[in-house]
C-alpha positions as CSV (number, residue, x, y, z in Angstrom):
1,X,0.0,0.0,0.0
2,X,1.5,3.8,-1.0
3,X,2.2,5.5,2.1
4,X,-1.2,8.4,2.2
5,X,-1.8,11.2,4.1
6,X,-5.6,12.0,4.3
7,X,-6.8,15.4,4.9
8,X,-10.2,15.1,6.9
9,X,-12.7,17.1,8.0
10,X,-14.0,16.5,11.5
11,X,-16.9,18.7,11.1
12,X,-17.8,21.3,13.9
13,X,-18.0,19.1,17.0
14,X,-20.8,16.2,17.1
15,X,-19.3,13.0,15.9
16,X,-22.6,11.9,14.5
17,X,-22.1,14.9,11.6
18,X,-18.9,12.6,10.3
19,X,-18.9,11.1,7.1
20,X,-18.5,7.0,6.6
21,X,-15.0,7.8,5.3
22,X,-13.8,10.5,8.3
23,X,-14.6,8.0,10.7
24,X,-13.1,5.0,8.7
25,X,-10.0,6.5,8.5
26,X,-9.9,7.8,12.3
27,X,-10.5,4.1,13.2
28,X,-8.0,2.8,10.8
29,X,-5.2,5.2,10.7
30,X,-1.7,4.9,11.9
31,X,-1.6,8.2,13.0
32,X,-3.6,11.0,13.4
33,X,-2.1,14.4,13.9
34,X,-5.6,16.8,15.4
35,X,-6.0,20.3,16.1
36,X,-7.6,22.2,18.9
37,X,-10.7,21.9,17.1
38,X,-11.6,18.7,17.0
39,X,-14.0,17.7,19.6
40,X,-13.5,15.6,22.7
41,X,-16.0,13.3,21.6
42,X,-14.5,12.8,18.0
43,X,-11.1,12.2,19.7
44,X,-12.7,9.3,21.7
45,X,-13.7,7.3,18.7
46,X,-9.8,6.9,18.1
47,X,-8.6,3.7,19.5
48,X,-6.0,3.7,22.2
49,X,-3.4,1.7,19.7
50,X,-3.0,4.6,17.2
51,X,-0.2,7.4,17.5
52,X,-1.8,10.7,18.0
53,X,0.4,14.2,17.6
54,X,-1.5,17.4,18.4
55,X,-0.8,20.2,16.8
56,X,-2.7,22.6,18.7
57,X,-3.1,26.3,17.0
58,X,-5.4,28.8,18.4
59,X,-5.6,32.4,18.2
60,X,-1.9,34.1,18.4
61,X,-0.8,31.1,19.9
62,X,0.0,28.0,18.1
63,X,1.5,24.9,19.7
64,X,2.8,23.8,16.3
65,X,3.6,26.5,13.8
66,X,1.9,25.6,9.8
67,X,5.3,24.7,8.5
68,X,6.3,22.6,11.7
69,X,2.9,20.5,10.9
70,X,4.0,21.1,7.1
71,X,7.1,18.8,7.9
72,X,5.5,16.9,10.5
73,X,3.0,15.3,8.0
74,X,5.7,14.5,5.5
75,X,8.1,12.7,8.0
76,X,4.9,10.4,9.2
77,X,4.1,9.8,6.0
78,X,7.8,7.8,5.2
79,X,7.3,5.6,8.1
80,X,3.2,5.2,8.2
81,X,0.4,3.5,5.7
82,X,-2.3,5.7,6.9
83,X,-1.5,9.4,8.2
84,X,-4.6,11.2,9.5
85,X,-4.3,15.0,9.2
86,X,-7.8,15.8,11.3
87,X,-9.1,18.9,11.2
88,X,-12.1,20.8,12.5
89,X,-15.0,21.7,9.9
90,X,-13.9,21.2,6.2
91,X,-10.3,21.3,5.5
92,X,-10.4,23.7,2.9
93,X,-12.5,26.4,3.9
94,X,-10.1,28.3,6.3
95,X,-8.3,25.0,7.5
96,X,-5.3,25.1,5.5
97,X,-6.0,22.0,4.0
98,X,-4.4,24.0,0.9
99,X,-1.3,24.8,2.4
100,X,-0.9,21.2,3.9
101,X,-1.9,19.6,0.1
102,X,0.4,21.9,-1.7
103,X,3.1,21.3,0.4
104,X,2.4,17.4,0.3
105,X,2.7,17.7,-3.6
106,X,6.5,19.6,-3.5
107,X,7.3,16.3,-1.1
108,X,5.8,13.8,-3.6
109,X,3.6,12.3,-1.0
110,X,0.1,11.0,-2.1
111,X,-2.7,12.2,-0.5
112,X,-6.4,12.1,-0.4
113,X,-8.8,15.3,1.0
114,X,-11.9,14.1,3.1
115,X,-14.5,17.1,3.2
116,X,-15.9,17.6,6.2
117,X,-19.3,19.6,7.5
118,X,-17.8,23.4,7.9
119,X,-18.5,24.8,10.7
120,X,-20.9,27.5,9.2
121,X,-23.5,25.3,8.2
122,X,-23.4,22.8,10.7
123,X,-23.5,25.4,13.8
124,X,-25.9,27.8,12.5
125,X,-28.4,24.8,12.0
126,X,-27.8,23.8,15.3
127,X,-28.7,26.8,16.4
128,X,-31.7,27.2,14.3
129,X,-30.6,30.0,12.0
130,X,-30.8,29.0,8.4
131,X,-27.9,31.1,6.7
132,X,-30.3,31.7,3.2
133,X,-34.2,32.1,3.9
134,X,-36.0,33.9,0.9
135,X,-37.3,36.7,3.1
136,X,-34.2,37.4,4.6
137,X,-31.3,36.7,2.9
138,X,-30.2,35.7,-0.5
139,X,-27.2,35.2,-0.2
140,X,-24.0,34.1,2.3
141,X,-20.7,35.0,2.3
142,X,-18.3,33.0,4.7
143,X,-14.8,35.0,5.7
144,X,-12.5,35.1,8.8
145,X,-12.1,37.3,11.3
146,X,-8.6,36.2,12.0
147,X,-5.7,38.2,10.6
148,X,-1.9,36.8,10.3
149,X,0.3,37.8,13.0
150,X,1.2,41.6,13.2
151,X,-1.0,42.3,10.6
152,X,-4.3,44.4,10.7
153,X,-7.4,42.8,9.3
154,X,-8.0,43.8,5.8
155,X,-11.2,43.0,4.1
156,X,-13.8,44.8,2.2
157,X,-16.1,45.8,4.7
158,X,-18.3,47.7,2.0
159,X,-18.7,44.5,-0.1
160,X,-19.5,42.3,3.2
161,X,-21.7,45.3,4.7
162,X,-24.9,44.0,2.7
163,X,-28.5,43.8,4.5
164,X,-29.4,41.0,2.3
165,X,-26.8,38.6,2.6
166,X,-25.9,36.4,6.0
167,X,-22.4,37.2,7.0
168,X,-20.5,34.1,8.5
169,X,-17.4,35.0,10.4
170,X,-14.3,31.9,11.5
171,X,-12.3,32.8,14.5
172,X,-13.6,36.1,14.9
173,X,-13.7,36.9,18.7
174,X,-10.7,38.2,19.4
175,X,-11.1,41.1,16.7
176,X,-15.0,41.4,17.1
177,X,-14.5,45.3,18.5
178,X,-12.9,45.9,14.4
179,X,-15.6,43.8,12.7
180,X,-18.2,45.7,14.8
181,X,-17.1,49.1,13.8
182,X,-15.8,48.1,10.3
183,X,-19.2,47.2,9.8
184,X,-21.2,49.7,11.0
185,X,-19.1,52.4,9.5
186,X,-18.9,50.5,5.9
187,X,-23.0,51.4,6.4
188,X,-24.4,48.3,8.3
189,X,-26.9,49.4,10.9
190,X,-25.9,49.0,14.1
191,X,-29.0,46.7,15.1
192,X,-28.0,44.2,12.7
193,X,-29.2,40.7,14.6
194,X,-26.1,38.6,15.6
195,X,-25.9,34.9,17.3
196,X,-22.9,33.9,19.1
197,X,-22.5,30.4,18.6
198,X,-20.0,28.5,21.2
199,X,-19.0,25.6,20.9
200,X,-22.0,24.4,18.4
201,X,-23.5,21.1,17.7
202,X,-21.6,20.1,21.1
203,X,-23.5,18.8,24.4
204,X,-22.1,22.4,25.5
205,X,-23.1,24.4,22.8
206,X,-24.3,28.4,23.9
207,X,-26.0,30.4,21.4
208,X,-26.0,34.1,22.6
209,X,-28.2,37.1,20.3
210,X,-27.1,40.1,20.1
211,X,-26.7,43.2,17.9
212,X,-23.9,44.4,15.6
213,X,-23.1,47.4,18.1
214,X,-23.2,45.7,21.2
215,X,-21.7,42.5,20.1
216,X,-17.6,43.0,21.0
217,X,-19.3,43.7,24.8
218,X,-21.4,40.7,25.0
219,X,-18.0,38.8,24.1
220,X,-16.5,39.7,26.6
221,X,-18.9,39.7,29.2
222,X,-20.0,36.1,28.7
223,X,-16.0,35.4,28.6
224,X,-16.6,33.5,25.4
225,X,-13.9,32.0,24.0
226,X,-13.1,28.5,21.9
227,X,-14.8,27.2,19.2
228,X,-16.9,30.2,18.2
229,X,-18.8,31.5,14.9
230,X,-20.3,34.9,14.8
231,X,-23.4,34.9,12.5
232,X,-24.4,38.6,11.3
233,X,-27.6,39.1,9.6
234,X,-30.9,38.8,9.5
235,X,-32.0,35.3,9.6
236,X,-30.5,35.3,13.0
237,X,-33.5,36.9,14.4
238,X,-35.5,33.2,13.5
239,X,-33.0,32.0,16.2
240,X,-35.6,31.3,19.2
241,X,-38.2,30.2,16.7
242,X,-36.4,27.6,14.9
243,X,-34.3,26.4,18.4
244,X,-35.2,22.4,18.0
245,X,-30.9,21.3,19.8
246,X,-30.9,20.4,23.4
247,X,-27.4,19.3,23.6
């Protein structure tokens, strides 16, 4: 068998969102290298025999830097049949799945990519917010709220400042102040609904609503931090009405 490295997608949190192939390979595998992301409950279904190498990453701190993991995945993958690069959500849409594949490629080491539910639609659904609805939005736009070390976060706030579309933001807590006031000042009121989903489609999961203005503040005061996905639009407000997950 040619030595593989499999780039999957663990989805946002609850292991029943897996696909037959994620968890065939996290039961099969050699060795799995995870991130933070990946759920307690996903990392149980690995059994106790196979080699596990966390890689960590969160925001502005990152237990393994991209091209440690980069080199990490090629060096398993000359000693190991199956190498299991797990990731939360889908690993191409803002996973780095990219990076990892390109890199993969230069090294001339086969590999496979696993999609996986991203985090977007599995969370929002959890919480009851459908991210298109035809009286409320036409149209979603996913982007991410995290900017590259010492840089500021540069996006075109004009383009995403749009009524009429559901605005999906990755890894957006720790700069939620600048996408509050980027926003508002591109010309999105300031009453825009907003959910606060933590930790979604886990037993723990926390949906807070809020409001474009006042969102940065209701960040901090609930201490949120982990997994989290800010959802910024209308179709938020059909939160409550929609709310079928008990956790």
């Amino acid at each position: 068998m040619t030595n593989t490295v499999y780039l999957v997608g663990a989805g946002p949190g609850d292991p029943d969102l897996l696909t037959v192939k994620a968890l065939r390979l996290i039961q099969s595998a050699d060795v799995i290298v995870h991130d933070r992301l990946v759920s307690d409950l996903i990392l149980d279904l690995i059994p106790d025999s196979t080699e596990r190498v966390f890689a960590g990453k969160a925001a502005n701190k990152h237990f393994m830097a991209q091209d440690e993991i980069n080199a990490v995945l090629v060096e398993l993958a000359q000693t190991n049949s199956i190498v299991v690069r797990l990731k939360g959500g889908d690993p191409f849409i803002f996973g780095r799945g990219g990076e990892e594949a390109e890199y993969l490629i230069e090294n001339n080491i086969p590999f496979e990519v696993v999609p996986g539910i991203t985090s977007s639609s599995g969370c929002s659904a959890y919480a009851g917010i459908p991210l298109t609805h035809r009286d409320w939005a036409q149209s979603v736009r996913f982007v991410t709220g995290h900017s590259q070390a010492g840089k500021e976060l540069d996006l075109n706030w004009e383009s995403l400042a749009d009524p009429d579309t559901t605005l999906v933001v990755y890894m957006g807590t720790v700069n939620s102040h600048i996408i509050s006031s980027k926003l508002i000042e591109a010309g999105l009121a300031n009453t825009t609904p907003v959910a606060i989903i933590n930790n979604g489609t886990r037993p723990d999961q926390k949906v807070i609503l809020s409001d474009l203005q006042t969102m940065p503040d209701v960040i901090n005061e609930n201490g949120i931090k982990g997994a989290t996905l800010l959802v910024i639009g209308q179709v938020t407000a059909l939160a409550n009405k929609l709310d079928w997950y008990k956790g």
